[in-house]
N, CA, C and O atoms as CSV, one atom per row, in Angstrom:
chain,resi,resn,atom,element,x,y,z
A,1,UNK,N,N,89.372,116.852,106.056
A,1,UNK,CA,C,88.658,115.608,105.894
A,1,UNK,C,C,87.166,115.829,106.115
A,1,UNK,O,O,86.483,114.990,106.703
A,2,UNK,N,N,86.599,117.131,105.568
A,2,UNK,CA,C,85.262,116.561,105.115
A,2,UNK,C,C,84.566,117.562,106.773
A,2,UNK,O,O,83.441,117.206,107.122
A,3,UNK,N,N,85.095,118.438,107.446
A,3,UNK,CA,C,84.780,118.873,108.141
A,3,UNK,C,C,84.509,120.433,108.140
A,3,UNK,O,O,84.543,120.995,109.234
A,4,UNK,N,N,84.190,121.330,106.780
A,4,UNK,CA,C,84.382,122.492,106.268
A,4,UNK,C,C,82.739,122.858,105.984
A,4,UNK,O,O,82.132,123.900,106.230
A,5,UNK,N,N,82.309,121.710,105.427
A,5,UNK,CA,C,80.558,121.501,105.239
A,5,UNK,C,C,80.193,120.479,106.176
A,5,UNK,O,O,79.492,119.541,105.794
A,6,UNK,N,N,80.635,120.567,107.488
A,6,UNK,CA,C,80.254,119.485,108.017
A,6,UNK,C,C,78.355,120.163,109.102
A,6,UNK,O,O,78.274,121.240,109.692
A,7,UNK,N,N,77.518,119.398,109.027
A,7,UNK,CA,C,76.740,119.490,109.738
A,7,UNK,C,C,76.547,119.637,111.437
A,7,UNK,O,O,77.437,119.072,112.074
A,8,UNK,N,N,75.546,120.293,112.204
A,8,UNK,CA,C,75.894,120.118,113.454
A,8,UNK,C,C,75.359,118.789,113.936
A,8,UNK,O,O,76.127,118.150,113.217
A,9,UNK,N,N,74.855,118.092,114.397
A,9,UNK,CA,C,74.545,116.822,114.860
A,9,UNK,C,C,73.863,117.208,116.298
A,9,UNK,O,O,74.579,116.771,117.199
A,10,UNK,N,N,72.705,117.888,116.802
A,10,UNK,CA,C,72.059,117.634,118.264
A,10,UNK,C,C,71.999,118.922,118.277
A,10,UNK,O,O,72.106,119.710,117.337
A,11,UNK,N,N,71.800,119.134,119.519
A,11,UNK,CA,C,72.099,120.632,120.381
A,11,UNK,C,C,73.649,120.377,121.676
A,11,UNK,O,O,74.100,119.492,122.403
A,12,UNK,N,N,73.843,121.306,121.423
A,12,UNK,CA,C,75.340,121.502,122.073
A,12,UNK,C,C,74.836,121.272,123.438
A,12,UNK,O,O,73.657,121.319,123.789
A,13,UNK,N,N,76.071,120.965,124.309
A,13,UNK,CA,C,75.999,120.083,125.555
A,13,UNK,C,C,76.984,121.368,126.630
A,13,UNK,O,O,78.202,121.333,126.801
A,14,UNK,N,N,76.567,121.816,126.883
A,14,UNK,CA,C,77.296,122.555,128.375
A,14,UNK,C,C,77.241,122.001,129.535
A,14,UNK,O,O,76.386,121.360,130.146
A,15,UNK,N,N,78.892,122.551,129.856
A,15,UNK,CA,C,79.175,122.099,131.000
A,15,UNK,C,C,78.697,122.750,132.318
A,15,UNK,O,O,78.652,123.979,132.381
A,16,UNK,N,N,78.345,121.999,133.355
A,16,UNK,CA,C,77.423,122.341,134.399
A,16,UNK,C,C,77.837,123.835,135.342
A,16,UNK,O,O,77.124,124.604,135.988
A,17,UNK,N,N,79.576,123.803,135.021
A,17,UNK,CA,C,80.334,125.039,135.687
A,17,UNK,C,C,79.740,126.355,134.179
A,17,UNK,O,O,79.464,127.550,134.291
A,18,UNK,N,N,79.738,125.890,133.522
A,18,UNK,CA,C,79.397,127.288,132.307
A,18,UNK,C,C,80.691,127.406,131.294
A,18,UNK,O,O,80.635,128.103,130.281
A,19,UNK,N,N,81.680,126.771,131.611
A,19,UNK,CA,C,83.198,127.026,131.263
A,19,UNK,C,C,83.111,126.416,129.815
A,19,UNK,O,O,83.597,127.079,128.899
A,20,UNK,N,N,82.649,125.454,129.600
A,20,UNK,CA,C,82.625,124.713,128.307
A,20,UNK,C,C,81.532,124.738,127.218
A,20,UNK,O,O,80.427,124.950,127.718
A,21,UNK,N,N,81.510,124.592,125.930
A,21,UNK,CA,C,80.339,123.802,125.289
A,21,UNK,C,C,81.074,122.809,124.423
A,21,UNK,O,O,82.132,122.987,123.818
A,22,UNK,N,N,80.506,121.998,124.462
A,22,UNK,CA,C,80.809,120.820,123.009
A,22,UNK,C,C,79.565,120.818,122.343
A,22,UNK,O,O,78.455,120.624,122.839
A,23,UNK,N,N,79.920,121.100,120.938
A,23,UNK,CA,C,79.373,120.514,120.119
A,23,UNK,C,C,79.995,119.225,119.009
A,23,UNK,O,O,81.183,119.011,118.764
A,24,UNK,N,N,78.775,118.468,118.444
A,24,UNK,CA,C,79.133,117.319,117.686
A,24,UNK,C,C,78.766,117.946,116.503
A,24,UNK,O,O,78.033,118.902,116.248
A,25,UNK,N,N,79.491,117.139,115.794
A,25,UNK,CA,C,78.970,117.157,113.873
A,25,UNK,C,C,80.141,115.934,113.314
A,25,UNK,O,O,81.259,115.429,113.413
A,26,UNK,N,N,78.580,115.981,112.547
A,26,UNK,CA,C,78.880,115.343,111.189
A,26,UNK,C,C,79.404,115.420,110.017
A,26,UNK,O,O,78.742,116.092,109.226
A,27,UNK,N,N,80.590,114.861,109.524
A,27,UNK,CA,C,81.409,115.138,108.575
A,27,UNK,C,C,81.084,115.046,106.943
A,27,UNK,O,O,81.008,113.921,106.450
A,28,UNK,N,N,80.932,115.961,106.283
A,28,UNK,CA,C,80.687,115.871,104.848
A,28,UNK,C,C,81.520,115.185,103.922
A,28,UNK,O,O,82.177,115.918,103.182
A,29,UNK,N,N,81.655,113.951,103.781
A,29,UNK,CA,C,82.533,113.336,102.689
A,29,UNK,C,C,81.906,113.103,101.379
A,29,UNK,O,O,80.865,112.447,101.335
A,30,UNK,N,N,82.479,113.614,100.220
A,30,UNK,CA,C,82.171,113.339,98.761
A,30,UNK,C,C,82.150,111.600,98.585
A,30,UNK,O,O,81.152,110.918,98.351
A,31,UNK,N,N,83.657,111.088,98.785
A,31,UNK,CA,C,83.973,109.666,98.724
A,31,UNK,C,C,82.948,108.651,100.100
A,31,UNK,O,O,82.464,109.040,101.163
A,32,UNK,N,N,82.951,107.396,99.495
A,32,UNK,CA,C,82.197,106.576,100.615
A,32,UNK,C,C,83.072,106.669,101.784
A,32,UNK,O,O,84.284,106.831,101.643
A,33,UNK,N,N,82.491,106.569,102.981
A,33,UNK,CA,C,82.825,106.027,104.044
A,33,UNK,C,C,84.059,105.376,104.480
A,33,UNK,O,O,84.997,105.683,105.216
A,34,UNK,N,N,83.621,104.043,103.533
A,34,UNK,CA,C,84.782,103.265,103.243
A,34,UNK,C,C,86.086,103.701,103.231
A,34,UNK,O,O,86.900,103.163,103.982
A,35,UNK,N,N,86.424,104.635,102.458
A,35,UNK,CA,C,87.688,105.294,102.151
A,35,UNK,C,C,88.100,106.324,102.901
A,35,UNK,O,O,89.066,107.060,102.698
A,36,UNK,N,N,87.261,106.343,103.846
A,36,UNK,CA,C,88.483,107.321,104.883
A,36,UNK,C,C,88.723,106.055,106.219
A,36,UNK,O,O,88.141,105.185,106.867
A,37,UNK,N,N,89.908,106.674,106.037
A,37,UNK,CA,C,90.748,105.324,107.590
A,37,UNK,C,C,90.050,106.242,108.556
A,37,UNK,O,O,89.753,107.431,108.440
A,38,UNK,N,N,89.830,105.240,109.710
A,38,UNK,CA,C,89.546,104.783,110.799
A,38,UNK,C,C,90.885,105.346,112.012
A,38,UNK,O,O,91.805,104.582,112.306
A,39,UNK,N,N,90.796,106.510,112.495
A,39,UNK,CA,C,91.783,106.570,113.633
A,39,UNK,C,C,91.125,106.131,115.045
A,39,UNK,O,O,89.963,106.425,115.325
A,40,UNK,N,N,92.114,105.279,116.053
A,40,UNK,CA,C,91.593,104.915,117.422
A,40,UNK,C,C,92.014,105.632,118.019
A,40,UNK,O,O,93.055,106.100,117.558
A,41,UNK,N,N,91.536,106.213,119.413
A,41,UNK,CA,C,91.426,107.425,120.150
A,41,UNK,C,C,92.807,107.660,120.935
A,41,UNK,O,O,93.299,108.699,121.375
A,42,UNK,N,N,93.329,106.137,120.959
A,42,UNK,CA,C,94.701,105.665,121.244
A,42,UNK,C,C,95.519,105.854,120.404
A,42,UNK,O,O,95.579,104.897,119.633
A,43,UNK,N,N,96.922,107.491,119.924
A,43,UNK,CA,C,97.493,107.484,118.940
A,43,UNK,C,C,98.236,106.160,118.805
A,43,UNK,O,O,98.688,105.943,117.681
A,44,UNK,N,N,98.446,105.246,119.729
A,44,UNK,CA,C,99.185,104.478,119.440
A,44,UNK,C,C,98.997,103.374,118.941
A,44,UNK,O,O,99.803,102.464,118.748
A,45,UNK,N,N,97.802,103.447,118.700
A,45,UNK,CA,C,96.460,101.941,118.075
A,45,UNK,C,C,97.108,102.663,116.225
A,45,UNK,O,O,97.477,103.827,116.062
A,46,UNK,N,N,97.070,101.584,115.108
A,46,UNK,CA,C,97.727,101.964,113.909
A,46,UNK,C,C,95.730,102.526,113.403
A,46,UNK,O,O,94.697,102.136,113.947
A,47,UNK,N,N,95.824,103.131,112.679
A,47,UNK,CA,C,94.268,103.793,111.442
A,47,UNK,C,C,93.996,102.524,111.021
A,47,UNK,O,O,94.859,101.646,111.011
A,48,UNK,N,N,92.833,102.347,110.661
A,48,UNK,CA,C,92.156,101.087,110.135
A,48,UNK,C,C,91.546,101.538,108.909
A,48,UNK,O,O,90.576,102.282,108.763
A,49,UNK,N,N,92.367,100.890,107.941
A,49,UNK,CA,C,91.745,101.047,106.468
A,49,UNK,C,C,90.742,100.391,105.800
A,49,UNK,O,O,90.595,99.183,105.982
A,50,UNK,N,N,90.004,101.025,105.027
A,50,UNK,CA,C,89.010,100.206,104.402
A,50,UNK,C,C,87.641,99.922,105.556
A,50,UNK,O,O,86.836,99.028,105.295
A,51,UNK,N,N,87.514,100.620,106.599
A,51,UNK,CA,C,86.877,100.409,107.452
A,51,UNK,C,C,85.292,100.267,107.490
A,51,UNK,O,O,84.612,100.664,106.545
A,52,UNK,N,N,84.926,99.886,108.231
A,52,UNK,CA,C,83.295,100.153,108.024
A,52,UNK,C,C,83.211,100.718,109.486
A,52,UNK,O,O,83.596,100.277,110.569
A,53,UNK,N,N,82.333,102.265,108.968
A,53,UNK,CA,C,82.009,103.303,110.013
A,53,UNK,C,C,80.265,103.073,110.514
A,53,UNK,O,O,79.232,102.884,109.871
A,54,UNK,N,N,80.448,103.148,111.379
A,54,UNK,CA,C,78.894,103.242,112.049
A,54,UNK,C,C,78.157,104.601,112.075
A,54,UNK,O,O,77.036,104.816,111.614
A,55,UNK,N,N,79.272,105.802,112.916
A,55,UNK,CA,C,78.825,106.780,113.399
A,55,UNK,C,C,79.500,107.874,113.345
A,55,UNK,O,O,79.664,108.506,114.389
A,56,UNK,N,N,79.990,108.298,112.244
A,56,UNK,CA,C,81.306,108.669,112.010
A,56,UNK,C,C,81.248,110.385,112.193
A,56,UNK,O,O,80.744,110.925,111.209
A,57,UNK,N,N,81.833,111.673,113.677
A,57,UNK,CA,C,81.522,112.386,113.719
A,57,UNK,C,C,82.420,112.940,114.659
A,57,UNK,O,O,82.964,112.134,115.415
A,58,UNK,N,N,82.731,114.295,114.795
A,58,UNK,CA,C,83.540,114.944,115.612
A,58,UNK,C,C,83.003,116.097,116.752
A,58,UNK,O,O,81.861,116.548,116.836
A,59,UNK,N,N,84.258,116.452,117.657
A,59,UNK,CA,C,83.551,117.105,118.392
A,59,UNK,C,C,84.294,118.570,118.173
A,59,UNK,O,O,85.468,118.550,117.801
A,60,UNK,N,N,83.642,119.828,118.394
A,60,UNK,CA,C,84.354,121.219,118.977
A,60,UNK,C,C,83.872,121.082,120.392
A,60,UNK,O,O,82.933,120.585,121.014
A,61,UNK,N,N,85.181,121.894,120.634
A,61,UNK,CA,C,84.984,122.201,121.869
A,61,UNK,C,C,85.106,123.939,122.528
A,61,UNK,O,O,86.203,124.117,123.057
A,62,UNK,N,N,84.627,124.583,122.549
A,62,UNK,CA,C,84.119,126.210,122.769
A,62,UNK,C,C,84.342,126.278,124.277
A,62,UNK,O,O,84.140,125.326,125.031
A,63,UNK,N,N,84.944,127.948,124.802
A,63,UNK,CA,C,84.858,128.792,125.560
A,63,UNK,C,C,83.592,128.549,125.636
A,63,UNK,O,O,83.196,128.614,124.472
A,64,UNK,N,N,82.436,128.230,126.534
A,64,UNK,CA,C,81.594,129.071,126.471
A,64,UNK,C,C,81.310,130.152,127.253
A,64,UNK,O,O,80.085,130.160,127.381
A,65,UNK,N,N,81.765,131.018,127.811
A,65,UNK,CA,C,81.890,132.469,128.285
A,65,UNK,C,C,82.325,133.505,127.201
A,65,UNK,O,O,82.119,134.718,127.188
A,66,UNK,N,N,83.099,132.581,126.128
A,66,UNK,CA,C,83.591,133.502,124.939
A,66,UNK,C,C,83.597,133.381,123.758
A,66,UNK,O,O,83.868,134.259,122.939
A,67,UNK,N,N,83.151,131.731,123.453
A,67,UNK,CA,C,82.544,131.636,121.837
A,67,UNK,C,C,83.962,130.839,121.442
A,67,UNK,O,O,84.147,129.945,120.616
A,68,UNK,N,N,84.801,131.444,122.265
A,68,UNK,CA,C,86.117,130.443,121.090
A,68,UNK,C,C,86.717,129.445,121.609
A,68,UNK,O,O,86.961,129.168,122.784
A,69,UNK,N,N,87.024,128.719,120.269
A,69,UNK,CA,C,86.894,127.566,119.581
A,69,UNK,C,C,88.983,127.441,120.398
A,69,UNK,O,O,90.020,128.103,120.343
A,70,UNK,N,N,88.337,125.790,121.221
A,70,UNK,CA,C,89.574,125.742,122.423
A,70,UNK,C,C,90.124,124.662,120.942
A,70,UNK,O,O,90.772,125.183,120.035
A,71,UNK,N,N,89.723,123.056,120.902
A,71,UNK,CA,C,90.110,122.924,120.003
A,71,UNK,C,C,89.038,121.912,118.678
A,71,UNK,O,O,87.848,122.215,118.601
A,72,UNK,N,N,89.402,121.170,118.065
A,72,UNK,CA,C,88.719,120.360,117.419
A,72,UNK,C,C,88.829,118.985,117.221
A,72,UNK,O,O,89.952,118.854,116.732
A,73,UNK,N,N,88.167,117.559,117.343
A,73,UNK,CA,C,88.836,116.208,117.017
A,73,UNK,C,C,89.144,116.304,116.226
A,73,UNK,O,O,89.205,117.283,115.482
A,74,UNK,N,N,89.625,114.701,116.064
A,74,UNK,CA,C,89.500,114.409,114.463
A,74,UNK,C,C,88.265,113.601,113.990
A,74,UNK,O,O,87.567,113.813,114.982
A,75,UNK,N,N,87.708,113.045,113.415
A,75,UNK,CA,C,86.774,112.202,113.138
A,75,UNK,C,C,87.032,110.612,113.753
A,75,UNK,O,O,87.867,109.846,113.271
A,76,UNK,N,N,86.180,110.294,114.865
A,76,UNK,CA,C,85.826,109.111,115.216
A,76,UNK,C,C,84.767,108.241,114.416
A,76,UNK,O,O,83.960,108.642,113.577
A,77,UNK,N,N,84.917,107.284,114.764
A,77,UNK,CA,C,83.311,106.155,115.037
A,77,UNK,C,C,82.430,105.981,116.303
A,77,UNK,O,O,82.209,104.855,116.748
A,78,UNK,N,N,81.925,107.111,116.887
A,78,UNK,CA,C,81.263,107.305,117.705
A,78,UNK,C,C,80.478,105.724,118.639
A,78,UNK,O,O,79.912,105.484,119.705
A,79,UNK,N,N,80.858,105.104,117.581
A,79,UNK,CA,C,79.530,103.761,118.166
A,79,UNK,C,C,80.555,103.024,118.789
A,79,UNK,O,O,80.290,102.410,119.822
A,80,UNK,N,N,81.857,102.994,118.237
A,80,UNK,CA,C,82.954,102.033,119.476
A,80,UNK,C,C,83.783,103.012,120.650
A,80,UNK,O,O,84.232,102.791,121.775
A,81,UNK,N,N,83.730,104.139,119.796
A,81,UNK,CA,C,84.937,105.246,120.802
A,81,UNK,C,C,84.291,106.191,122.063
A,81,UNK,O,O,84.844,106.617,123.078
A,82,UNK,N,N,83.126,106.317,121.660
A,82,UNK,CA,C,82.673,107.628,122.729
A,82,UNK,C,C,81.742,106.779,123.795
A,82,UNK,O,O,81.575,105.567,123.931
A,83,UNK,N,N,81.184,107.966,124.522
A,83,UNK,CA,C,80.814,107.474,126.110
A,83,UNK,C,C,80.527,109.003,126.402
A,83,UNK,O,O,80.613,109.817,125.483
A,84,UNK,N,N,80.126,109.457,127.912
A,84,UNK,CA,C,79.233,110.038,128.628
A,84,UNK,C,C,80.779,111.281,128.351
A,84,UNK,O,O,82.003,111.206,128.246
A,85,UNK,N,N,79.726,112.303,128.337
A,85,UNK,CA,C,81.048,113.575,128.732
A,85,UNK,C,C,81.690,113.569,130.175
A,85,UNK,O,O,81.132,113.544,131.272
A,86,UNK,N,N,83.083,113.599,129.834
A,86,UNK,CA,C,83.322,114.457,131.125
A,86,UNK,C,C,84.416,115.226,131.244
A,86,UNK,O,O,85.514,114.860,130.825
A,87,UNK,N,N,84.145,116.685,131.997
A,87,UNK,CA,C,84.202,118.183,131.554
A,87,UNK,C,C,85.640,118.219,132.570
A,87,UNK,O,O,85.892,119.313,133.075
A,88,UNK,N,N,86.494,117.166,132.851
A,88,UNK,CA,C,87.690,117.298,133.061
A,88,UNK,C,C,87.998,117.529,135.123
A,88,UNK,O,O,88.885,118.119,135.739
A,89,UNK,N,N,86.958,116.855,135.520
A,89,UNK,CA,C,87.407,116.728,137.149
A,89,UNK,C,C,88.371,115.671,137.208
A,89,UNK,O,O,88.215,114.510,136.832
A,90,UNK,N,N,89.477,116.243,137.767
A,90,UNK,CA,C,90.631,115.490,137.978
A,90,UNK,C,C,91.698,115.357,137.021
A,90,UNK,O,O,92.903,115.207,137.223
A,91,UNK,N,N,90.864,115.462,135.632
A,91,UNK,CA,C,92.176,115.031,135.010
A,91,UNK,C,C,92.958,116.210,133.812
A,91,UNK,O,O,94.068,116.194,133.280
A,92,UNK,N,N,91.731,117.226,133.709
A,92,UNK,CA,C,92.058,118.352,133.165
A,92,UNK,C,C,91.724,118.478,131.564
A,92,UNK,O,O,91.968,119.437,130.832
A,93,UNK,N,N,91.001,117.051,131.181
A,93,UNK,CA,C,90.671,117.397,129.441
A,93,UNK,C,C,89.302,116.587,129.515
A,93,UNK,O,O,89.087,115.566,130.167
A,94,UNK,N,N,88.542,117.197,128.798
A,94,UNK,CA,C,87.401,117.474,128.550
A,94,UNK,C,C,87.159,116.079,127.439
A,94,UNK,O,O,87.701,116.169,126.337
A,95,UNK,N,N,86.447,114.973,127.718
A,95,UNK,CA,C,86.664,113.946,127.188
A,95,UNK,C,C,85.139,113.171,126.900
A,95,UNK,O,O,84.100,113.668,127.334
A,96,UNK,N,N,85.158,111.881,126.103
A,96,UNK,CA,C,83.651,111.389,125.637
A,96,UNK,C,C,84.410,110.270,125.544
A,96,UNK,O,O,85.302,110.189,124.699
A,97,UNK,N,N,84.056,108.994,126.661
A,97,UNK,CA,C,84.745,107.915,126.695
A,97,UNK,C,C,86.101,108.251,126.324
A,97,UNK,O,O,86.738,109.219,126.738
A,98,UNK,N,N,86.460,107.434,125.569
A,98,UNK,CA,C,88.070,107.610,125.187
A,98,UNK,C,C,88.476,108.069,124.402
A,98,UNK,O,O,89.538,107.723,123.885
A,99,UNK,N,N,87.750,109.043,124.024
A,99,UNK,CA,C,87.676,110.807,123.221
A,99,UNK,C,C,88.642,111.650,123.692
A,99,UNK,O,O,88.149,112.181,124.687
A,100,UNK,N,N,89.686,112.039,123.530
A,100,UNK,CA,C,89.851,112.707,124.250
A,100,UNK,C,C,89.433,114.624,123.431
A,100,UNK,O,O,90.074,114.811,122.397
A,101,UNK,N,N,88.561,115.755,123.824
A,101,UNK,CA,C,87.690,116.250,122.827
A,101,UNK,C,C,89.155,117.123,123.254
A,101,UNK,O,O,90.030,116.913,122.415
A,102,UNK,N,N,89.643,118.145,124.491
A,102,UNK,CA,C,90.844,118.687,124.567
A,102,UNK,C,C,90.836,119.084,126.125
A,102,UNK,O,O,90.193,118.690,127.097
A,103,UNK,N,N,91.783,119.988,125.933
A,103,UNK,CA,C,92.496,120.963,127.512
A,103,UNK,C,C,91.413,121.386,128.579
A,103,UNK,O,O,90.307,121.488,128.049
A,104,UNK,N,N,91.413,121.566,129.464
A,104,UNK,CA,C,90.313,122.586,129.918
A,104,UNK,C,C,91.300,123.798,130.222
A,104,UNK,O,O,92.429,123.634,130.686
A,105,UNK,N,N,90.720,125.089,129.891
A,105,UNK,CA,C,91.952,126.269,129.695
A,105,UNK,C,C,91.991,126.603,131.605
A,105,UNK,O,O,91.187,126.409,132.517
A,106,UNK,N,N,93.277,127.142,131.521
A,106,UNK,CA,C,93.961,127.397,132.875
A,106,UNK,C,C,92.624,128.858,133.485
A,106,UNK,O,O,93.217,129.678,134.185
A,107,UNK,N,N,92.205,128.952,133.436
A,107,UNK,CA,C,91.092,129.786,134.262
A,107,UNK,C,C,89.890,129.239,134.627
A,107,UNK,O,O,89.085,129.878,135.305
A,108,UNK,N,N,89.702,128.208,134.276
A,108,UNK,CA,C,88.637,127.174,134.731
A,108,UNK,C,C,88.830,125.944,134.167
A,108,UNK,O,O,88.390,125.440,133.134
A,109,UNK,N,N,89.763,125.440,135.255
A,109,UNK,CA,C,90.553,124.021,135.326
A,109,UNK,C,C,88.950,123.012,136.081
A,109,UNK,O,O,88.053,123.586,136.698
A,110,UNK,N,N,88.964,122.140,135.923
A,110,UNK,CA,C,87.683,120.869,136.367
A,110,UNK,C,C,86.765,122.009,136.548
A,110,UNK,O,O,86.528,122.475,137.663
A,111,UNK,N,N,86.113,122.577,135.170
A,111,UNK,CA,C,84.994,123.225,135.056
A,111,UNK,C,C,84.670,124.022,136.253
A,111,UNK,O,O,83.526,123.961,136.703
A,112,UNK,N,N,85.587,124.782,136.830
A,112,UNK,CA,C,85.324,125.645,138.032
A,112,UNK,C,C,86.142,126.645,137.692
A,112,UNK,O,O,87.316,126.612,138.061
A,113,UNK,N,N,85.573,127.854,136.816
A,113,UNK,CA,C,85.734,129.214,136.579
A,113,UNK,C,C,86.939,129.841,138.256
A,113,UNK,O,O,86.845,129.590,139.458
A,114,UNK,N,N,87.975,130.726,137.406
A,114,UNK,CA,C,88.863,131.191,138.712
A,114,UNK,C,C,87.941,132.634,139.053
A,114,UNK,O,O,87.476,133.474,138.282
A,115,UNK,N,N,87.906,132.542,140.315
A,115,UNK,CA,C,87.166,133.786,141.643
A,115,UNK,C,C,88.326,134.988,140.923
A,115,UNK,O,O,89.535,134.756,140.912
A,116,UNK,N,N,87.689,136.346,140.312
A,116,UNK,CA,C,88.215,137.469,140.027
A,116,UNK,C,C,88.437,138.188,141.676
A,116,UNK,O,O,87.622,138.368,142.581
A,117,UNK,N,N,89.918,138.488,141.576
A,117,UNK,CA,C,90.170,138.982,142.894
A,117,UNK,C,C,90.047,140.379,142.507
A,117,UNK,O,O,90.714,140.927,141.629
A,118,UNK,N,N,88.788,141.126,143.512
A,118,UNK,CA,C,87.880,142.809,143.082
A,118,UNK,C,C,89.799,143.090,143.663
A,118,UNK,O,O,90.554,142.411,144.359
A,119,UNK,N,N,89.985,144.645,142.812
A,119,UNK,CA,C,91.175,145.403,142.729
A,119,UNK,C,C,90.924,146.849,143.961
A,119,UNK,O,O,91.808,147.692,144.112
């Protein structure tokens, strides 16, 4: 859906432990706006067709200690769905309001990298 030529949108946002980056972008659609449904961040909310988009854009979410790509959204409306990052204290996923962007990986769970025990 338009996320292959998609643009980056800002400068990427790291997390304060080092464990994460998100970046945003903007989705390349041929067709208007209009015609792509509307998913709510809630799978259980139904897609809204025919929608009118405000801000329409996704997030990656990156290792950053290693470059790779943990996972990807899908395309929101940024102007009703998202909100302030947060890099998963307490609850373990890495989120933008009611985004949820993904996991935080098991070696640096609430953005706190695991202590290498020297051998």
């Amino acid at each position: 859906m338009g996320k292959g030529l998609a643009e980056r949108s800002g400068e990427p946002d790291i997390s304060p432990g080092g464990c994460y980056r998100v970046e945003l972008f903007k989705p390349f659609w041929v067709l208007p706006m209009m015609f792509h449904s509307m998913p709510h961040p809630d799978s259980e909310v139904p897609r809204r067709w025919l929608p009118w988009w405000e801000y329409p854009a996704f997030f990656r979410l990156y290792d950053h200690r290693t470059g790779e790509l943990i996972p990807e959204t899908e395309v929101y409306d940024l102007a009703s769905a998202s909100g302030p990052l947060d890099w998963g204290d307490g609850s373990g996923e890495v989120s933008a309001g009611m985004i949820s962007i993904g996991p935080n990986i098991p070696d640096c769970m609430n953005d706190h990298p695991a202590r290498v025990n020297p051998q």
